[in-house]
C-alpha positions in Angstrom: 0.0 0.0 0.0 1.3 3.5 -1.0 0.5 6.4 0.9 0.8 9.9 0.3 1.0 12.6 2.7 0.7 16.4 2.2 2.1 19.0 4.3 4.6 16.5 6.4 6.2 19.2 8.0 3.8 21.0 9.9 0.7 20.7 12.0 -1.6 17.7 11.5 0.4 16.3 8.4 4.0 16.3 11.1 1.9 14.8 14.1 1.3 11.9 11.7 4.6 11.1 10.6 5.3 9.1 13.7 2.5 7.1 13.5 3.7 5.1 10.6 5.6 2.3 11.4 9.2 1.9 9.9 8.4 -1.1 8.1 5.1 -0.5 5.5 3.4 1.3 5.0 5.6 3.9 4.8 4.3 7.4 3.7 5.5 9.6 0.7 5.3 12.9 2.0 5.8 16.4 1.0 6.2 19.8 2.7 7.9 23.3 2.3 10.2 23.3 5.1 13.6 21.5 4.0 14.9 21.5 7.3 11.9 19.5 9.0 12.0 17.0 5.8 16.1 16.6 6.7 14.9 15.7 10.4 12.2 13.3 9.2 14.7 11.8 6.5 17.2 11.3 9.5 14.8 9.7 11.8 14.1 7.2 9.6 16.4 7.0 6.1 14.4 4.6 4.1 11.1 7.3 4.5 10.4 8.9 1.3 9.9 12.8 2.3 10.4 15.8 -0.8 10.2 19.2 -0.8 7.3 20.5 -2.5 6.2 24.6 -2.6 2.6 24.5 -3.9 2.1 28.1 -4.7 4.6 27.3 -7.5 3.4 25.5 -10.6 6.6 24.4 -12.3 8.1 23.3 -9.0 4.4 21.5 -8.4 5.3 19.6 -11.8 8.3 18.9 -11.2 7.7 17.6 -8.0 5.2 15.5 -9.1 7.4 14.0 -11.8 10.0 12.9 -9.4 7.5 11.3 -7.0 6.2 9.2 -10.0 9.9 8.2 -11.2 10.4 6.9 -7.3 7.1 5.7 -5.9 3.7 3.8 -6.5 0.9 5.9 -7.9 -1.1 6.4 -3.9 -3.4 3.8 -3.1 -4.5 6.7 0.1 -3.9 10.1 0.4 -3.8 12.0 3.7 -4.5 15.9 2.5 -4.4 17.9 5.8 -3.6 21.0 3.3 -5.9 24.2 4.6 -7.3 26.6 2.6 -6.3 30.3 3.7 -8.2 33.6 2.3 -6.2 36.0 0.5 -5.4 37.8 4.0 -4.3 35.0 5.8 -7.1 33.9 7.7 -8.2 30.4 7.4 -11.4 29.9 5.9 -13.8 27.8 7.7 -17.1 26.4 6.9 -20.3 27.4 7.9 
């Protein structure tokens, strides 16, 4: 089983990390913040963790295309991305 996991580097999307067991499955995960994906790499060096800025289409692409050179197509994915309003503020629903 392949699982994907957005934003591995902060909030929910980090507090799940641990909760995958270093044998399988093991999570493909992405995030912005290159140190936190080092830490989570060093934790556990068979993990498959890459950077990923999603505000930016060609590095979205290319992203992409290195995840699908390297890993299964996901069987799961765990998307704790948020949507934020143009002022910052987190949009919530009614």
């Amino acid at each position: 089983m392949t699982i994907w996991l957005t934003r591995c580097t902060t909030n929910l999307g980090r507090a799940l990390v641990p909760g995958f067991p270093k044998s399988n499955p093991k999570p493909v995960g992405w995030g912005r913040n290159e140190i936190t994906l080092a830490d989570l790499k060093s934790n556990d060096p068979t993990a498959r963790f890459y950077p990923c800025h999603r505000g930016d289409d060609d590095h979205v692409a290319s992203f992409y295309e290195c995840v699908l050179a390297t890993a299964a197509p996901p069987d799961l994915l765990i998307n704790t991305s948020h949507t934020s309003g143009n002022n910052g503020q987190n949009l919530t629903a009614p």
